[in-house]
Each structure stands twice: as structure tokens, then as C-alpha cells.
N, C-alpha and C positions, 0 to 999 in steps of 0.2 A: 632562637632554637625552635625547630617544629616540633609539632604537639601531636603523635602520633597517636592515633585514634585505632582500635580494632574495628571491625567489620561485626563481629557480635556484639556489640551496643546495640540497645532496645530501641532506642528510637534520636535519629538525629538531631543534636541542640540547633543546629542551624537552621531550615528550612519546615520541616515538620512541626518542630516546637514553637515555631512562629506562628502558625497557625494554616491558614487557606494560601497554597502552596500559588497561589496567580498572583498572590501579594508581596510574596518574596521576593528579594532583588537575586542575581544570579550569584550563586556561591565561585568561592578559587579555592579550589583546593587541587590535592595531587592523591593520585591510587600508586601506591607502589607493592612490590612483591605478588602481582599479580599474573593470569594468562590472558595476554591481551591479544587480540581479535581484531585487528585494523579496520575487514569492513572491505579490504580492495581487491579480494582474490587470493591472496595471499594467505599463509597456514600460520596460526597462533605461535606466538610467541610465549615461553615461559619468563618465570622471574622479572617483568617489563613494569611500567611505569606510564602513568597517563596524567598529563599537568591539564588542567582547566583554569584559564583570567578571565573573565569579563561578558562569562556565556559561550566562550569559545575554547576551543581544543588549541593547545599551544605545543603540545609533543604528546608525542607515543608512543613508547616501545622499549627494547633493551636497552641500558646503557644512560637512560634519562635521567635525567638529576632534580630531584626536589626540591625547588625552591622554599628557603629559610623562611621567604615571610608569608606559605600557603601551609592552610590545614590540610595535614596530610593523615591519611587513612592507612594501615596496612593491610592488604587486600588478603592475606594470609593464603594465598595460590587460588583464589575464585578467579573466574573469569570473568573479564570486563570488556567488553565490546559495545559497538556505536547501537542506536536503537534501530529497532527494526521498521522499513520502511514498506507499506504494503499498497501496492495501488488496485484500483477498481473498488472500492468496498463500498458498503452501502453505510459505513458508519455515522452515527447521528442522525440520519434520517427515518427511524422509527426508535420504539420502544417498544409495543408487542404488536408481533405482526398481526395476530384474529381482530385487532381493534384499528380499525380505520382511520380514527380520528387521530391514533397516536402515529399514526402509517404516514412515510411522506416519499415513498421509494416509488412509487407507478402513479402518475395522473393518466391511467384508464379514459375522462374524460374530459380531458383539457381540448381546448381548440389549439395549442401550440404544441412543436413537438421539440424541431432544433433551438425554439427560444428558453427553454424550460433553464433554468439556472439552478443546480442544485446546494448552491450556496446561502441560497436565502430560507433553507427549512433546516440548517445543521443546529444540533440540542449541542451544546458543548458539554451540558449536565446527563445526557444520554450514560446509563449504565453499560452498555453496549461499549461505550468509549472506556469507559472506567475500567472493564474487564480486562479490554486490549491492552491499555495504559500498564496495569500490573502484568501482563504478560511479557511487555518489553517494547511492544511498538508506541513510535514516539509520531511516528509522521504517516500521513497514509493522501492517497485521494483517492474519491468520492463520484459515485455516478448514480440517478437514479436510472429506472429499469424504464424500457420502452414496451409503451401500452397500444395506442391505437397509429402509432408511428414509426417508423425505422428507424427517426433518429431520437434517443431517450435522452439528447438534451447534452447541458454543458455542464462537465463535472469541475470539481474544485480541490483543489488542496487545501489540508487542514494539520493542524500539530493537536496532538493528545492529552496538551498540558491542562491541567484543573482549572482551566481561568476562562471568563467570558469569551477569550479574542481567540475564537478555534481559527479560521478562516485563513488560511494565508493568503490565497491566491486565489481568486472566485472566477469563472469563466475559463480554467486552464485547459479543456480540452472537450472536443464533440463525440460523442459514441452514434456509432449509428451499427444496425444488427443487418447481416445479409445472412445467405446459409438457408438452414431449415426453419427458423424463428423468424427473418424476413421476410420470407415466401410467404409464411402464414399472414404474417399480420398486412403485405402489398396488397395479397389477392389472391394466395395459395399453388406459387409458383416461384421460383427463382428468377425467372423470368420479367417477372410483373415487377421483384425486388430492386431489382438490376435497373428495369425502365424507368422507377421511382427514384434512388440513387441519382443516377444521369439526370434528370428532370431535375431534381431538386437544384445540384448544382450546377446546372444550366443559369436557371433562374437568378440564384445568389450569383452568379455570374452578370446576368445583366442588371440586377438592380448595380452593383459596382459601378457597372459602365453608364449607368446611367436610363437603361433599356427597361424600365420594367412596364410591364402591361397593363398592369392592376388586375380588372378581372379576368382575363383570360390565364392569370397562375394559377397551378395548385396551390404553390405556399401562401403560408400570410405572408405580408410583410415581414413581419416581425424572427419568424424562422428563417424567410429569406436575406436580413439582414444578418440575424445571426452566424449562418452559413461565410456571410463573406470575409468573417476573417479567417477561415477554413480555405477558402478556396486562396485564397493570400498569403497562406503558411503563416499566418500570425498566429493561430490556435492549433492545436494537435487536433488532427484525426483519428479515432481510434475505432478501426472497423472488428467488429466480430465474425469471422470464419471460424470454419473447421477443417473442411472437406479442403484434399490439398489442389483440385480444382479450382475451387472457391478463393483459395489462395492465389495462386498465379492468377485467375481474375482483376481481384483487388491493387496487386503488383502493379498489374497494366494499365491503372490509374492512372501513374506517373508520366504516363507517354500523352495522356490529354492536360494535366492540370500538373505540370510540372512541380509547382512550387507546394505541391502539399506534403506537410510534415507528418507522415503519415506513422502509423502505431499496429500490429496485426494483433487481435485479444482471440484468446482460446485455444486456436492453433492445435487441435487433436494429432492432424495427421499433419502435422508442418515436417518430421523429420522425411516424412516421404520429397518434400522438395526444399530440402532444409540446404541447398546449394545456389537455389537461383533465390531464397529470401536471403541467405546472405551477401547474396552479390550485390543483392538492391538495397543493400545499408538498410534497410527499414525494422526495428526493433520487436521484440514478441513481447507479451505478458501472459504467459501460459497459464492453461488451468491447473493446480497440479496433481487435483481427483482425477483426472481421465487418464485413467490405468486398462480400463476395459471398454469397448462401445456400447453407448446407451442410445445410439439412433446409428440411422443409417449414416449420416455425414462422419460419423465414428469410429467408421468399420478397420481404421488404421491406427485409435488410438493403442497407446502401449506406454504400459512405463518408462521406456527409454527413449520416450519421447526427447524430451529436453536436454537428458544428455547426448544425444544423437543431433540434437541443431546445435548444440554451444559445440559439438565438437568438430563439426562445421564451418564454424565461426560465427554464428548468429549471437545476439546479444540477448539475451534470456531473463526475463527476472519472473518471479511466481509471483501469481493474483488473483484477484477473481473471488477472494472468500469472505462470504457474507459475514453479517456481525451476529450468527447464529450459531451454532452447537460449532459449526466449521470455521468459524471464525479468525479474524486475524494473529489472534495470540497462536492459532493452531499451525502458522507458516513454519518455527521450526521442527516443528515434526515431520511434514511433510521434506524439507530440505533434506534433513537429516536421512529423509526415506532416501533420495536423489544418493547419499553418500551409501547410504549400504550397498545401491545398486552395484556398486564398483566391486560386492561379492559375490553375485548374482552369475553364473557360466551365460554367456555370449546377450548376458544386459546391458548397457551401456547408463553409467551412471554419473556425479561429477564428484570432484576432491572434495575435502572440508573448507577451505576458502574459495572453491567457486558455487558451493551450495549456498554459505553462506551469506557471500555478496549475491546471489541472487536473489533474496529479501533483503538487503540493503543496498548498497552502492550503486547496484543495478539498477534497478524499481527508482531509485534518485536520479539517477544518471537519464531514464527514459521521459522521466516528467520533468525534465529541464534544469535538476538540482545536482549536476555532478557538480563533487567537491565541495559543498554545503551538506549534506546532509547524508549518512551509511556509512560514514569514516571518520576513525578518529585522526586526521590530520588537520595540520596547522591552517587555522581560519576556519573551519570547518563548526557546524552549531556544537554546540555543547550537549551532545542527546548520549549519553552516558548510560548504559544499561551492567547491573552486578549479578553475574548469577551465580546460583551457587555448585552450579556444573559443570558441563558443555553444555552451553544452550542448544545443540541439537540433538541432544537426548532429551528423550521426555521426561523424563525424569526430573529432569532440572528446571530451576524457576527461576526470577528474580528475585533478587532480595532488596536491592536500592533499584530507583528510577532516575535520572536527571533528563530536564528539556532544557535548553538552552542555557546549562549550568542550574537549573533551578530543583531542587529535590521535590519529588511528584506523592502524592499519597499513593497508596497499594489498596486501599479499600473500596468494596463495592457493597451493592445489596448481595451476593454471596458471599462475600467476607461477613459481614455484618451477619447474614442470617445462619452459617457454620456456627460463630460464637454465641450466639444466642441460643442455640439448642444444642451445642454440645454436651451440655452434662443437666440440660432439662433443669434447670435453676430456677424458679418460677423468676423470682430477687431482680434476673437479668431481662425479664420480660420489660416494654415500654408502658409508661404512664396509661395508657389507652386500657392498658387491659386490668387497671384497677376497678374497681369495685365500691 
């Protein structure tokens, strides 16, 4: 017989009461009488049901049936959908930004720029993670920022789970900045940007082949090596434009170095040629702040940006949000902003399940994880999010977490420091502050 559990229990016997949530094995349980949220574009379901075996998603949806021998929860109409996937963040790579030492997001002055791997400075224990974690995102990757180079190095995937092993995928993709940001930092042109781009992968070009020069490169070695799995389509490319110039620029990549998997990040004015990025299959990771221009390359942002290329056919997910006040947890508001648009007179905005998979399914689907990860379908990780609303009202929060079937703690130093001064208790203060 199953043992149906309410969702208003204080704290889960399974996972949380075990203690340090990385030490847990993965739970099987099943959610039913819930609004479930697949994750693939698709509009929620009521009254549905979501089965979890073995860290993995086994069903989801109307008509599921609860297996006898899983703890099963009654979701009492929360919604429950897959976790939220955020790419581009700077997550785990600081703690406070004024403080340098805690700082791992810009080597300002490293001699390398495309060898820089940003997987080797990720804090798994970062509070920054912790916040997101409780917010609902389970999976994100990772870029550091470009300081004295265009290209800011090789970002990583990582999972938000409580446990040492953040890392999924280290080396999964190269950023390099063109636009107003790489003009500055070439030589203070576009121009100069453009010639450093080419040049670079010229170079990683010939050490491949065998050609390299040694002293007569710009690059080291080391970035020029880096590069060639970039130029191989073994690694993502992920160039930063704005300007829809800049864009069709980057496009025309394709026609010298066919084989690169290439990624466009920011995209301001992309709906302006949101026909010839679709035609060239190449994916966006939009910013979803740029509502108004804050420079000149901007001068065509608009909030209808993104629903104006997805409804083009371009493949859209949102990103770009540091692990600061704008942070990843703040992706569904922003989404949710993308559905109001649709009441907006001549705005262009998207449905509840295309806002929706654009922080999940999507953002998975562009860093190489469709079908693993932003759905709750069969095979699929176990990343299980309960909220107690529509997750794209602000309003609403989480209330449970699961990574790979595993129940995730909700608290941080903002948890923690709410309770502690809520009612000014001296009693709740720590040991430190005895006397």
C-alpha cells in the first residue's frame, strides 16, 4: 500500500533528515494531484503525476499511475516542474565581488586568455549556489569574464547539488566578446576585434595542422591549443554580439571554418535579422534585461526582442545572469515578464510553456543536454522542482528541491540570517557572541 505523504510536512524523513544532502542516495518516490510543467514547451498540466526510480524521471503527466512500492507525496495542486537550467552565470566563481581574493570571474592579468578553464575555481560551497539552489535552478554553466583578451576562456557545466562534485563537464564551451567590449579591449575598434578573432583562429588552425611558428604568434601555445577544439567543432563557440551587424558578421564565420558549433550570447538587436539567424540553425542565449539601449550597439534593443526571433524560429533560451542581486533564481520573473508581453498592444511576447522552456529545456538543449536535463521525461535526471505557485509569478517560490532524485537543502546565509533576527532573540544569536 503507498504511504501518502502531504506536502505540508515540516521537513522530509528521507533526504534532509539524513543529513548533508551529497550523502544521500537518490530517493523513488512519486508526486501526484499536482500542476505539472513538463519543461518542453508545452502548457501545464493539472491533476498529473510525476514517478521518480533511481535519480531518474520515469513518467509525467495526466493519467500516471503510482507505483505501490514508491513514496508517494500528494502534491495537493502545487506545481511541480523540472529545475531550472541557466547558462552563462558566473556561479561559484566568487563570493564578494570588493574582495579580490574571494573574486575568480576576470584574470585581468593572466598571460592566458582561450586556455583559462573555468572549472578549476568553481566553490561548490559558494552561497551564491545555495541561493539559486533554493530558487529552483538545478543546473547552470559557467563563464569567467574577459579581462585583457577577447576570448574569456573555457566555461563549464556544473549541477547545484549540496555535494563536493559540482563539475559536470569542465571545458564545455569558449566565450570570446566582439561588439563594443571587444573593440575596447583589441585596440579600441571593431576592426582591430575582428583582426584578433581571425588571427587567433588562424593560429589554433595551424598548430592542428601541424604549422605552428612559435615566435612569430600572438597566442601562446596554450590558448592556441585550446582553440583547436573550437575550430573542430569539438567545443561550443559562444561569441558575444549585440549589434545586428555584428551579427550577420559572426554568421559568416561559418562560410571559413565550417565545422564550428557555434552559439550567438546577448543578441540585443537579433530580432532585427531574427530570419537569416534562423536559417543558420545557430542558437541564442539572450540577455533578458535588455529592454531599452544602454549603448550604442543597443540602439534596437526592445522587449520583444525574443519573442520576435522564437517567432521566427530561432531557438532562444535566457541567460546571462550573474549570481548577484540579478541572479539566476531571478530567471523566472523575467520569463514570466516574456508571457505578460503577449498583453502588451503590438508587443510580441511568448506562451507559458515557451517562456518556460526557455530556462529549461532550451538552455539544456543549447549546451548539449537535450533530453537529460529541463524535462520531466523518461530518462531524463531526476531535477525535480515544488513550488508553491506558478513558478513564473514572483510570487511564488519553492518549497522542495530534488537533483538527480536527491532532496537538496533550501538554506543559505539569508535563510539563516532572516531567522536569526526575526524577532531579535538574543537566545538565537551564535556561541561567538557570548560573553
Amino acid at each position: 500500500m503507498n504511504r501518502v505523504m502531504k506536502f505540508t510536512a515540516a521537513v522530509s524523513a528521507l533526504a534532509i533528515g539524513a543529513g548533508f544532502a551529497g550523502s544521500a542516495a537518490a530517493q523513488d518516490f512519486a508526486i501526484t494531484n499536482a500542476t505539472v510543467a513538463i519543461g518542453d514547451g508545452s502548457e501545464p498540466v493539472n491533476g498529473a503525476t510525476v514517478v521518480v526510480r533511481g535519480g531518474k524521471i520515469v513518467a509525467a503527466g495526466a493519467g500516471v499511475a503510482a507505483p505501490g512500492d514508491l513514496q508517494v507525496y500528494d502534491g495537493q495542486g502545487n506545481w511541480v516542474t523540472p529545475g531550472i537550467f541557466m547558462p552563462l552565470t558566473d556561479l561559484g566563481l566568487w563570493d564578494v565581488g570588493a574582495v579580490n581574493d574571494s573574486n575568480d570571474v576576470r584574470a585581468g592579468d593572466a598571460r592566458f586568455g582561450a586556455a583559462l578553464d573555468a572549472s578549476t575555481a568553481v566553490n561548490y560551497a559558494s552561497q551564491h549556489i545555495a541561493v539559486s539552489r533554493a530558487g529552483g535552478v538545478t543546473r547552470a554553466t559557467i563563464t569567467t569574464a574577459p579581462a585583457d583578451s577577447i576570448f574569456a576562456g573555457q566555461g563549464a557545466a556544473i549541477d547545484l547539488g549540496a555535494d563536493p562534485d559540482a563539475v559536470m563537464q569542465a571545458k564545455k564551451f569558449q566565450l570570446v566578446v566582439l561588439g563594443e567590449m571587444g573593440a575596447r579591449i583589441a585596440g579600441g575598434s571593431r576592426i582591430a576585434a575582428y583582426a584578433e578573432f581571425a588571427n587567433a583562429l588562424r593560429e589554433a588552425r595551424d598548430l592542428a595542422n601541424g604549422n605552428w611558428s612559435g615566435e612569430d604568434n600572438l597566442l601562446t601555445r596554450a590558448d592556441a591549443a585550446a582553440l583547436g577544439a573550437v575550430i573542430s567543432g569539438q567545443q561550443q563557440l559562444y561569441v558575444h554580439v549585440e549589434r545586428a551587424a555584428d551579427i550577420t558578421a559572426v554568421l559568416g564565420l561559418k562560410r571559413t571554418y565550417p565545422q564550428l558549433d557555434l552559439v550567438l550570447v546577448g543578441v540585443s538587436e537579433g530580432w532585427i535579422v531574427a530570419r537569416q539567424i534562423a536559417a543558420s540553425g545557430v542558437p541564442v542565449i539572450a540577455d533578458p534585461l535588455d529592454d531599452l539601449p544602454s549603448s550604442f550597439e543597443q540602439l534596437g534593443a526592445t522587449q520583444s526582442n525574443v519573442g520576435r526571433m522564437v517567432d521566427a524560429g530561432v531557438k532562444v533560451a535566457l541567460g546571462g545572469l550573474s549570481g548577484g542581486i540579478t541572479g539566476p533564481r531571478t530567471a523566472p520573473q523575467f520569463a514570466g515578464n516574456l508571457v505578460a508581453l503577449q498583453k502588451v498592444p503590438r508587443a510580441s511576447g511568448l506562451t507559458w510553456g515557451e517562456a518556460f522552456a526557455s530556462i529549461t529545456s532550451i538552455p539544456a538543449e543549447i549546451s548539449g543536454y537535450g533530453g537529460q536535463f529541463g524535462v520531466l521525461k523518461p530518462g531524463a535526471a531526476g531535477d525535480v522542482v515544488v513550488w508553491d505557485g506558478d513558478p513564473l509569478e514572483v510570487s511564488s517560490a519553492p518549497v522542495r528541491v530534488f537533483i538527480d532524485g536527491i532532496e537538496q537543502p533550501l538554506t543559505s546565509h539569508q535563510t539563516r540570517l532572516r531567522d536569526r533576527y526575526r524577532d531579535l532573540d538574543e537566545s538565537d544569536l551564535p556561541k561567538a557572541y557570548d560573553w
